[in-house]
ZADO-1210 file (C-alpha; in nm, 4 decimals, padded with zeros to 6 digits):
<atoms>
<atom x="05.3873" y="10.9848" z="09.2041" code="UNK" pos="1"/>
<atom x="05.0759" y="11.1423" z="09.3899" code="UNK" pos="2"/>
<atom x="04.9906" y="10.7271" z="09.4956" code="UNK" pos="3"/>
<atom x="05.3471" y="10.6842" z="09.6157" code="UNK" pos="4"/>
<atom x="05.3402" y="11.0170" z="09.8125" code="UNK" pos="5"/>
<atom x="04.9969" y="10.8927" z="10.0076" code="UNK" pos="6"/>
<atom x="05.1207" y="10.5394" z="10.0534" code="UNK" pos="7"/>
<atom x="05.3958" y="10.6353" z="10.2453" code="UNK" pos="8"/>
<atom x="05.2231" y="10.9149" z="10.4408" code="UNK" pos="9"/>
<atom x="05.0266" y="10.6133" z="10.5826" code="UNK" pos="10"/>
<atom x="05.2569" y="10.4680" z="10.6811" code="UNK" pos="11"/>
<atom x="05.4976" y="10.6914" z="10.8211" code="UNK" pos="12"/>
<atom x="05.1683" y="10.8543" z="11.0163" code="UNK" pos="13"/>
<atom x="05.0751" y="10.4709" z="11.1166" code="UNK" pos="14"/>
<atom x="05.3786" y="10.4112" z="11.2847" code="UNK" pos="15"/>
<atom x="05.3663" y="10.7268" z="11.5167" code="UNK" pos="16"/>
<atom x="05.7466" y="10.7578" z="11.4304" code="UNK" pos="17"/>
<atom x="05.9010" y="11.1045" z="11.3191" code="UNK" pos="18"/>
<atom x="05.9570" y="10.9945" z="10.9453" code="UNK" pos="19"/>
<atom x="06.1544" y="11.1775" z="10.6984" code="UNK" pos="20"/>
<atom x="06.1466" y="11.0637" z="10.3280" code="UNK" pos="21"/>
<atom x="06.2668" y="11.1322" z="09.9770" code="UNK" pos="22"/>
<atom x="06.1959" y="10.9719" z="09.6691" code="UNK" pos="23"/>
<atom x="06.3255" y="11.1679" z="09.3770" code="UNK" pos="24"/>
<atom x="06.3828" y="11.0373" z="09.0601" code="UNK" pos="25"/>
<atom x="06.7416" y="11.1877" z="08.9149" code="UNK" pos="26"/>
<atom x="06.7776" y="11.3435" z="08.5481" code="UNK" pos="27"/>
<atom x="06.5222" y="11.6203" z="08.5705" code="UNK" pos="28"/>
<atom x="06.1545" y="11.4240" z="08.5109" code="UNK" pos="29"/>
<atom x="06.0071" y="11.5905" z="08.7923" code="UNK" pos="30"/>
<atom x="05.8898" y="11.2800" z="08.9377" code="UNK" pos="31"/>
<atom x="05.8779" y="11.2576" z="09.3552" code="UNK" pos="32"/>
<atom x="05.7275" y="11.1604" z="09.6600" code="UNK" pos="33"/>
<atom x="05.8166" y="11.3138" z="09.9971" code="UNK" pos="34"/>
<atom x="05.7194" y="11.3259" z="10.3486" code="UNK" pos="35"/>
<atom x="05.8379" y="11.5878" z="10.5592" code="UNK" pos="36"/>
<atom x="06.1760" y="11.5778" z="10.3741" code="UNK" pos="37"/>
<atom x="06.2552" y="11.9211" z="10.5018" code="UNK" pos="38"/>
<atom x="06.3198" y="11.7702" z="10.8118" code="UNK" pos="39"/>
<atom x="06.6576" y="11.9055" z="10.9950" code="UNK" pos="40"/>
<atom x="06.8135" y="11.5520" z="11.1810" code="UNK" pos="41"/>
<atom x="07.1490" y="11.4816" z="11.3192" code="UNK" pos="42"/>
<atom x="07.3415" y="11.3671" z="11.0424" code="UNK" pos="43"/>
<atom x="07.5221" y="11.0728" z="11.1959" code="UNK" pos="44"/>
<atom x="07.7473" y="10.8772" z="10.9090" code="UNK" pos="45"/>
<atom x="07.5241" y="11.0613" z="10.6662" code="UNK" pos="46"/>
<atom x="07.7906" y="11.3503" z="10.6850" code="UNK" pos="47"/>
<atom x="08.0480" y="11.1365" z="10.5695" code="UNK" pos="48"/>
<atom x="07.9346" y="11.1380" z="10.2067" code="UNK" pos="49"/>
<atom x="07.9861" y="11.5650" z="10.1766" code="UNK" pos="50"/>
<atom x="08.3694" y="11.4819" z="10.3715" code="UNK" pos="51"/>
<atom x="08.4075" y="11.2244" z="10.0853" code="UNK" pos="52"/>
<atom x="08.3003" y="11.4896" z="09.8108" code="UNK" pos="53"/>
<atom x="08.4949" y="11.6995" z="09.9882" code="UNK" pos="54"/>
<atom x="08.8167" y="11.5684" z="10.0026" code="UNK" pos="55"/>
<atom x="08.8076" y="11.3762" z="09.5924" code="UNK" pos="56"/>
<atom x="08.7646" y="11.7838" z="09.4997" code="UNK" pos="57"/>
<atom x="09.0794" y="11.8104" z="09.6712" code="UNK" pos="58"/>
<atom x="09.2118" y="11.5792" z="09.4690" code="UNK" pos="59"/>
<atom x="09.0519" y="11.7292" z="09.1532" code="UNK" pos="60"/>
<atom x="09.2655" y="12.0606" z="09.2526" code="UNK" pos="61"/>
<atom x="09.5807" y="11.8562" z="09.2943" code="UNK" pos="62"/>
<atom x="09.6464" y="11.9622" z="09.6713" code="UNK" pos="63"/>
<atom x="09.5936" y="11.5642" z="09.7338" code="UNK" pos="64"/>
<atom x="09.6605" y="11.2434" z="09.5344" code="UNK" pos="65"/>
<atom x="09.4455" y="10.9449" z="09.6111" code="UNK" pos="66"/>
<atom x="09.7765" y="10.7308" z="09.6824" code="UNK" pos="67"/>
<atom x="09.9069" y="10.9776" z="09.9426" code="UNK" pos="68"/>
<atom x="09.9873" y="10.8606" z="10.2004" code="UNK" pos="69"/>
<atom x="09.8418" y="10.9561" z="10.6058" code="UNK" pos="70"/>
<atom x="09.9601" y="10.8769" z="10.8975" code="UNK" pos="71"/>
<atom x="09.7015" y="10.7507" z="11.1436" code="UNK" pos="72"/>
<atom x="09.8277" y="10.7587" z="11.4945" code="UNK" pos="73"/>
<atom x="09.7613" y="10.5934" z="11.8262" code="UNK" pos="74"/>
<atom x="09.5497" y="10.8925" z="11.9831" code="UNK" pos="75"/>
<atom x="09.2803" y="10.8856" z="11.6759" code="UNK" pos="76"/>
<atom x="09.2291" y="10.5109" z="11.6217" code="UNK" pos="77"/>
<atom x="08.8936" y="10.5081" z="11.8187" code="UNK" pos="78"/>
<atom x="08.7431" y="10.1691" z="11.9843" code="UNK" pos="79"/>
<atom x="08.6563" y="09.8951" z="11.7562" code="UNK" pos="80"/>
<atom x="08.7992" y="10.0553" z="11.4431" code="UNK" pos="81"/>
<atom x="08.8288" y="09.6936" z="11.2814" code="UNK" pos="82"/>
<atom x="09.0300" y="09.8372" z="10.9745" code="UNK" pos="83"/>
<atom x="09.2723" y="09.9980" z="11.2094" code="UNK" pos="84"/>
<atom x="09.2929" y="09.7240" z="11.5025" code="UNK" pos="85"/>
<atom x="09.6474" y="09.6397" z="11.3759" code="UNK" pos="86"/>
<atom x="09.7897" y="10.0277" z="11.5575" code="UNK" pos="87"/>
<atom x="09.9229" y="10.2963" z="11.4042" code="UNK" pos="88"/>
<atom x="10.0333" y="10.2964" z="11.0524" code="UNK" pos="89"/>
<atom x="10.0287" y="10.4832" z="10.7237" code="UNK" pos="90"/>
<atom x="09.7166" y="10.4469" z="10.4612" code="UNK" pos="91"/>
<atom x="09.6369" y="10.5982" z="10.1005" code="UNK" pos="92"/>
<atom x="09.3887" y="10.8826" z="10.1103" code="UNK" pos="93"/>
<atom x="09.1555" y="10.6221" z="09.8949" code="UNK" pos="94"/>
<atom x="09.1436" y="10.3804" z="10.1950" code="UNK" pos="95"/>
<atom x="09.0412" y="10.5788" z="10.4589" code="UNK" pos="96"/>
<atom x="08.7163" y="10.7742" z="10.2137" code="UNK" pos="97"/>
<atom x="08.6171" y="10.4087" z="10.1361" code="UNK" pos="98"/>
<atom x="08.6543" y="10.2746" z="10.5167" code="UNK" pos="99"/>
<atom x="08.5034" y="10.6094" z="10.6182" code="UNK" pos="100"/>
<atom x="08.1984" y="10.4984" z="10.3955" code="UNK" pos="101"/>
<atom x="08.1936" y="10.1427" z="10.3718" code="UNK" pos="102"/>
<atom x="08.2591" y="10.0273" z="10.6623" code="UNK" pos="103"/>
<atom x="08.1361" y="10.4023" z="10.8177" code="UNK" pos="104"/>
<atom x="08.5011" y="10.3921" z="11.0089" code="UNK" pos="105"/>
<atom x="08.4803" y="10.6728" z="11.2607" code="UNK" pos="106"/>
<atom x="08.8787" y="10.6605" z="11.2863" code="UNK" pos="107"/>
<atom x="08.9248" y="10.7134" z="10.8663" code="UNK" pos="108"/>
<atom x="08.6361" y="11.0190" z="10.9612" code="UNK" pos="109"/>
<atom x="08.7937" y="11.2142" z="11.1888" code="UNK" pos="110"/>
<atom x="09.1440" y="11.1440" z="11.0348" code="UNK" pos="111"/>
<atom x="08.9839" y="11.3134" z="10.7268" code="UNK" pos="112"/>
<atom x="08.7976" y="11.5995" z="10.9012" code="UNK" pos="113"/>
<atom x="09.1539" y="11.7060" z="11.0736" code="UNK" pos="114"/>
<atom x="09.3226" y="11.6455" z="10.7449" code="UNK" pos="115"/>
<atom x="09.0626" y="11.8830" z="10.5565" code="UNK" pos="116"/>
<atom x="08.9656" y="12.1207" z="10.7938" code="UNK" pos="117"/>
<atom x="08.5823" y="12.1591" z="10.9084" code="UNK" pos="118"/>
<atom x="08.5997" y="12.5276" z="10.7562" code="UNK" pos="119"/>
<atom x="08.6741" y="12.3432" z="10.4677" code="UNK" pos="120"/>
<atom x="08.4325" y="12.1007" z="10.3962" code="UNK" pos="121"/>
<atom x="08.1499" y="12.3338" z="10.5258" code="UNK" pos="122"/>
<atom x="08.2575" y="12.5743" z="10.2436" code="UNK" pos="123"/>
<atom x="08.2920" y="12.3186" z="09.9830" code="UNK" pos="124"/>
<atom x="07.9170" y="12.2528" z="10.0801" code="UNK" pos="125"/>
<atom x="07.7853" y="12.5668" z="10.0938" code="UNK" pos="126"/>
<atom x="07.9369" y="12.7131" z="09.7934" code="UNK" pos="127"/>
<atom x="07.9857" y="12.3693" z="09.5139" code="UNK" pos="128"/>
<atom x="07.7527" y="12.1445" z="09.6821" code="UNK" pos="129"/>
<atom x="07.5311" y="12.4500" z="09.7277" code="UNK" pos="130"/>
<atom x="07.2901" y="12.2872" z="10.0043" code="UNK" pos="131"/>
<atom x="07.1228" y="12.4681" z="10.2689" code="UNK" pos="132"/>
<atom x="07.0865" y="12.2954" z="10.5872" code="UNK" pos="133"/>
<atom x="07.3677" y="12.0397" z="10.6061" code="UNK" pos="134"/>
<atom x="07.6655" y="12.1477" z="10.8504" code="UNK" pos="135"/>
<atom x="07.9729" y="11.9949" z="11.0046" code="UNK" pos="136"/>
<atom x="08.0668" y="12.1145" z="11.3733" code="UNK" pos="137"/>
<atom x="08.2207" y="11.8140" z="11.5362" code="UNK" pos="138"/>
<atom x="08.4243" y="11.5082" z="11.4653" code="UNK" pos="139"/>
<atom x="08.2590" y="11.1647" z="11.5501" code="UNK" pos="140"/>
<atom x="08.2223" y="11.0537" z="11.8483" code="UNK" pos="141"/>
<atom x="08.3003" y="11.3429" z="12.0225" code="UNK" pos="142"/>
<atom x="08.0944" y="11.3353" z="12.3180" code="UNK" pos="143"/>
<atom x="08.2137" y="11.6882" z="12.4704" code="UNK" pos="144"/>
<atom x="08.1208" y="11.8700" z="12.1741" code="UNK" pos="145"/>
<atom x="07.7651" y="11.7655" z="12.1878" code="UNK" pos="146"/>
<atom x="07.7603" y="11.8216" z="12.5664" code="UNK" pos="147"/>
<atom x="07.8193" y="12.2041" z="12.4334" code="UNK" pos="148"/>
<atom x="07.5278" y="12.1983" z="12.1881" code="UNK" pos="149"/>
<atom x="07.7463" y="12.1234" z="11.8841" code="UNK" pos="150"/>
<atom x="07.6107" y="11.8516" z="11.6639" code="UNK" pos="151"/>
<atom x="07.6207" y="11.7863" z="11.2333" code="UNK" pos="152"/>
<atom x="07.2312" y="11.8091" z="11.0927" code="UNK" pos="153"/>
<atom x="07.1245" y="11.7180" z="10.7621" code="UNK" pos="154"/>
<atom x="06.8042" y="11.7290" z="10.5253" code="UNK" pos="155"/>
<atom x="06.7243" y="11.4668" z="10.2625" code="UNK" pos="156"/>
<atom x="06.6476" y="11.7739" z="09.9928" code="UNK" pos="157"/>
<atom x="07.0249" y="11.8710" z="10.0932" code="UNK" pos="158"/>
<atom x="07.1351" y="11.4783" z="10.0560" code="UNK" pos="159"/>
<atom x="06.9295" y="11.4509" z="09.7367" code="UNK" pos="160"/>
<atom x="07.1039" y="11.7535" z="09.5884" code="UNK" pos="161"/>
<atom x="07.4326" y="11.6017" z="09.6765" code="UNK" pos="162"/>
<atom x="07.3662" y="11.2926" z="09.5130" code="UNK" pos="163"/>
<atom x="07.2349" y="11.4176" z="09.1879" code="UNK" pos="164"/>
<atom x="07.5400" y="11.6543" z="09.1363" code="UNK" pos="165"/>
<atom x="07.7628" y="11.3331" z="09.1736" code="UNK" pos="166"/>
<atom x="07.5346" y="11.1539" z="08.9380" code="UNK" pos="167"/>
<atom x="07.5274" y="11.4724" z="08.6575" code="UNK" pos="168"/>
<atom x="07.8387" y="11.5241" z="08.6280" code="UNK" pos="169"/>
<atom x="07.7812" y="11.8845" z="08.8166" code="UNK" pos="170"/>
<atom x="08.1210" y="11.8571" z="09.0578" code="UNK" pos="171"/>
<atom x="08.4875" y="11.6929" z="09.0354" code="UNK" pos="172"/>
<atom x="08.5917" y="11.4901" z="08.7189" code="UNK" pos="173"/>
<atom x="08.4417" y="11.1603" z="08.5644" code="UNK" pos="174"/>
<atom x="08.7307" y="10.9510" z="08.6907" code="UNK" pos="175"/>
<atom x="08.6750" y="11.1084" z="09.0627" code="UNK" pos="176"/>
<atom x="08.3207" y="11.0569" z="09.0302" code="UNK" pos="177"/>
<atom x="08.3683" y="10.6963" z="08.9611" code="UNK" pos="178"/>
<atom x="08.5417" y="10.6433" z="09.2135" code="UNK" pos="179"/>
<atom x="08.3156" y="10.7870" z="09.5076" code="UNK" pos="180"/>
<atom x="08.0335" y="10.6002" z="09.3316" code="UNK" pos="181"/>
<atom x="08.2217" y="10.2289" z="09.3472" code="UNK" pos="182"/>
<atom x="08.2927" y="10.2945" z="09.7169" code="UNK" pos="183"/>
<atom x="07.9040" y="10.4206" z="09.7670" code="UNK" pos="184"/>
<atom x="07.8129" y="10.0682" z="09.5757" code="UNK" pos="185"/>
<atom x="08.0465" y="09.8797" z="09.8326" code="UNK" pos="186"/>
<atom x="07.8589" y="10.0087" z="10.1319" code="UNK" pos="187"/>
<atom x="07.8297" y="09.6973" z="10.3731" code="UNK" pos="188"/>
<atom x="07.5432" y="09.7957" z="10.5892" code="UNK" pos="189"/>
<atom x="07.2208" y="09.6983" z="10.4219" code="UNK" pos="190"/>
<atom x="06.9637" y="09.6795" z="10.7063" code="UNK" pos="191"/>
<atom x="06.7712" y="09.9912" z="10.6335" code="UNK" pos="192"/>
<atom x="06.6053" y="10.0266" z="10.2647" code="UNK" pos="193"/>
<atom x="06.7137" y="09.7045" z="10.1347" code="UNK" pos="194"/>
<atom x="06.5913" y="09.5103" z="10.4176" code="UNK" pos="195"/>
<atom x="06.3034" y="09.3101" z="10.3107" code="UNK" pos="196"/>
<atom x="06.4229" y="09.3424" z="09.8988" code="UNK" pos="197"/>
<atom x="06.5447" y="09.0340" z="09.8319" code="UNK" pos="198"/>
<atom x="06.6562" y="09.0607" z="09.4951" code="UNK" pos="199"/>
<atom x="07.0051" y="09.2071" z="09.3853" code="UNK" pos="200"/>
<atom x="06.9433" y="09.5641" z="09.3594" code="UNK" pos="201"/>
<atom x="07.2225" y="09.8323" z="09.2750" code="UNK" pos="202"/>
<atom x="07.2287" y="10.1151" z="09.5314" code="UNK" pos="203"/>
<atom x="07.4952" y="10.3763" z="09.6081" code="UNK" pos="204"/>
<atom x="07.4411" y="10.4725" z="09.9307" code="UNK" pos="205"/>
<atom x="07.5210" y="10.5599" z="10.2880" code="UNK" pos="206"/>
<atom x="07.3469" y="10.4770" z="10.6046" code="UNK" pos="207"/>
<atom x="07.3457" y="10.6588" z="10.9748" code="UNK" pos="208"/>
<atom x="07.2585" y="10.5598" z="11.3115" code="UNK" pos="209"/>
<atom x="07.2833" y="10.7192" z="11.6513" code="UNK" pos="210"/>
<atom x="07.0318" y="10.7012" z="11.9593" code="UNK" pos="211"/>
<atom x="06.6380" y="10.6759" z="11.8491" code="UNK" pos="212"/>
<atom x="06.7811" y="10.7737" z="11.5322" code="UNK" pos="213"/>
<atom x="06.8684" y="10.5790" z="11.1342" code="UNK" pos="214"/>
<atom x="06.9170" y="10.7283" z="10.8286" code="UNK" pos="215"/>
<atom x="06.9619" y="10.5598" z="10.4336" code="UNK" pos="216"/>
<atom x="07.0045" y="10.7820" z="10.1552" code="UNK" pos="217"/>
<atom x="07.1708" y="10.6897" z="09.8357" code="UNK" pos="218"/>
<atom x="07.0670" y="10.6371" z="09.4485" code="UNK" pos="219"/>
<atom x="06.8973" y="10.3197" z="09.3878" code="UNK" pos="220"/>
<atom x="06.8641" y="10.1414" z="09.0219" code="UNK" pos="221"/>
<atom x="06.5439" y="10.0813" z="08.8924" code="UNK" pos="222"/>
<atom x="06.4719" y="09.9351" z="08.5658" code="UNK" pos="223"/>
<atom x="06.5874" y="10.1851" z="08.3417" code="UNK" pos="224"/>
<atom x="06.5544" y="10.4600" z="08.5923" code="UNK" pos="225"/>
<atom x="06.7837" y="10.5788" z="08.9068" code="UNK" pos="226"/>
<atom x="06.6113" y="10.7132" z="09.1966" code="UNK" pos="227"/>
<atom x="06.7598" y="10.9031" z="09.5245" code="UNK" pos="228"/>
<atom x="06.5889" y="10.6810" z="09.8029" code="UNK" pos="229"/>
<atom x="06.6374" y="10.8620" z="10.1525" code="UNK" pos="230"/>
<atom x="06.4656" y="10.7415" z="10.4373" code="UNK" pos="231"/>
<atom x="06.5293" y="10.8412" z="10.8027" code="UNK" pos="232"/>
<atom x="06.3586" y="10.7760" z="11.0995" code="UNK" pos="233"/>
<atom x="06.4419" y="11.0764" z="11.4192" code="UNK" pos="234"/>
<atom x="06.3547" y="11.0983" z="11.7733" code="UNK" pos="235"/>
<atom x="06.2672" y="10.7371" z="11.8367" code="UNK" pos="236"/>
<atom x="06.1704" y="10.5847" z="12.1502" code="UNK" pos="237"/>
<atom x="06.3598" y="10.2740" z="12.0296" code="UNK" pos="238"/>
<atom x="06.7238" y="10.2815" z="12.0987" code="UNK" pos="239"/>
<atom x="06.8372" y="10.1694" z="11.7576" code="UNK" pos="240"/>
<atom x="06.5766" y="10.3600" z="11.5689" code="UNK" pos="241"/>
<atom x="06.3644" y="10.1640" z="11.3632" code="UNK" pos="242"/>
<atom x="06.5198" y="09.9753" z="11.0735" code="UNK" pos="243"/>
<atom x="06.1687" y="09.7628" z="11.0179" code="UNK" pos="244"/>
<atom x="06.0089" y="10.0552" z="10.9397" code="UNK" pos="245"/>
<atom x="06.2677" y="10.1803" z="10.6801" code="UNK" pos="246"/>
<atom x="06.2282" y="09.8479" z="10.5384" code="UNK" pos="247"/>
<atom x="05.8982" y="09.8274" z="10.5221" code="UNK" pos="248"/>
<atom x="05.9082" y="10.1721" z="10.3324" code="UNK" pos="249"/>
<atom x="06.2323" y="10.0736" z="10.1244" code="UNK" pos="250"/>
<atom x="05.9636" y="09.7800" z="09.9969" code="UNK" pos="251"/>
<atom x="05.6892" y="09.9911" z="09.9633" code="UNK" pos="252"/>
<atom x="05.8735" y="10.2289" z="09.7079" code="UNK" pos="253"/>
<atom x="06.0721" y="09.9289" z="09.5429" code="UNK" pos="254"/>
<atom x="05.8008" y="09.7395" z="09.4757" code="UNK" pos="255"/>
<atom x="05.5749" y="10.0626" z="09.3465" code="UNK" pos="256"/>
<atom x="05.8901" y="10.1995" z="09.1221" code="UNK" pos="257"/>
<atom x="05.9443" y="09.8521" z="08.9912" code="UNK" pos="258"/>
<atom x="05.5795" y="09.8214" z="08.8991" code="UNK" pos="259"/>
<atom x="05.5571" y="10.1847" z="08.6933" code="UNK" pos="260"/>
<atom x="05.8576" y="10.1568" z="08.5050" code="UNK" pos="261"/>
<atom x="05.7464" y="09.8172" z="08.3481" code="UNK" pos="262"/>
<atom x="05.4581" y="10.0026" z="08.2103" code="UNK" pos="263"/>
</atoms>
């Protein structure tokens, strides 16, 4: 995908944006394009998708059932948590993974991270995930942890490794794996990749936004063919990123995958 590769070096370069992208199709053909997909980035709500691996494996052990029940209290229902604006109650394990992801509920989040334990999920990433740059080191939102230098970072190789062990049937059990891959298709935010696509396109995926900063990254369906499309854009002059250009690029590498696999 040597054509693929340039296009989107043009582009990225074009926009005079720090870029960061991934194309990498799953089930061991080899085929890629990348751009500086190295790249270390704050994570924002990209995290989320290692805490949801994280806690269905605790499932797979048995130390948690996806019915369990949690209590979410007062003191972690952050501001406009729309899934918990009713107060305090009690939720199944399942609801708060797929409002962490769907919805990218910081309250379900950090109700997760303090249920599991950063230690934890930054073991179950180093040592099943087996990625090399992502790390956990603060719950969302938490403004006084940055202000000491603690942030989460990511990579799209260590995304695209996540992704492909969900999709091989590398980590938890077939049942789990289903179900982290319906809530990934449920994701409601679709103003990144699939922004100017305007047919129905299946992608499991998870998007990210923080200052000058947006991130999507997820397995998109193709034809006969599933790719991991991650595209991020970092250190932005424009408050909220820019989604336009991770459109434009989501296009781009639609329209160019589309066009190969037909022949």
């Amino acid at each position: 995908m040597e054509k693929l590769e340039k296009m989107i070096t043009e582009m990225a370069e074009a926009s005079g944006e720090n870029v960061s992208v991934l194309i990498k199709e799953l089930g061991g053909s080899g085929r890629q394009a990348a751009y500086d997909s190295g790249a270390k980035m704050p994570s924002a709500s990209t995290i989320k998708v290692p805490i949801m691996l994280a806690a269905l494996e605790k499932v797979r052990t048995g130390d948690l059932r996806l019915d369990e029940k949690i209590y979410v209290g007062e003191e972690l229902i952050l501001e406009g948590a729309e899934a918990f604006e009713n107060g305090p109650g009690e939720f199944s394990l399942h609801e708060l993974v797929a409002w962490m992801i769907i919805t990218s509920d910081n309250t379900a989040t950090n109700t997760l991270i303090n249920l599991l334990g950063m230690e934890y999920i930054n073991g179950y990433m180093r040592e099943t995930l087996q990625v090399k740059t992502t790390v956990l080191q603060r719950c969302m939102l938490d403004k006084d942890a940055v202000a000491r230098g603690l942030d989460n970072y990511i990579t799209h190789d260590d995304l695209s490794v996540m992704f492909e062990k969900l999709y091989g049937g590398e980590i938890l059990t077939e049942d789990l794996r289903r179900t982290a891959l319906d809530i990934l298709y449920s994701q409601r935010h679709q103003d990144q990749v699939l922004r100017y696509i305007w047919e129905p396109v299946r992608y499991a995926h998870k998007t990210g936004s923080l200052t000058g900063l947006n991130h999507d990254a997820g397995v998109i369906h193709i034809n006969v063919g599933k790719f991991y499309i991650g595209v991020s854009v970092y250190d932005s002059p424009n408050k909220r990123g820019n989604r336009q250009l991770s459109g434009n690029i989501g296009r781009l590498v639609y329209d160019y995958l589309h066009q190969i696999d037909k022949g």
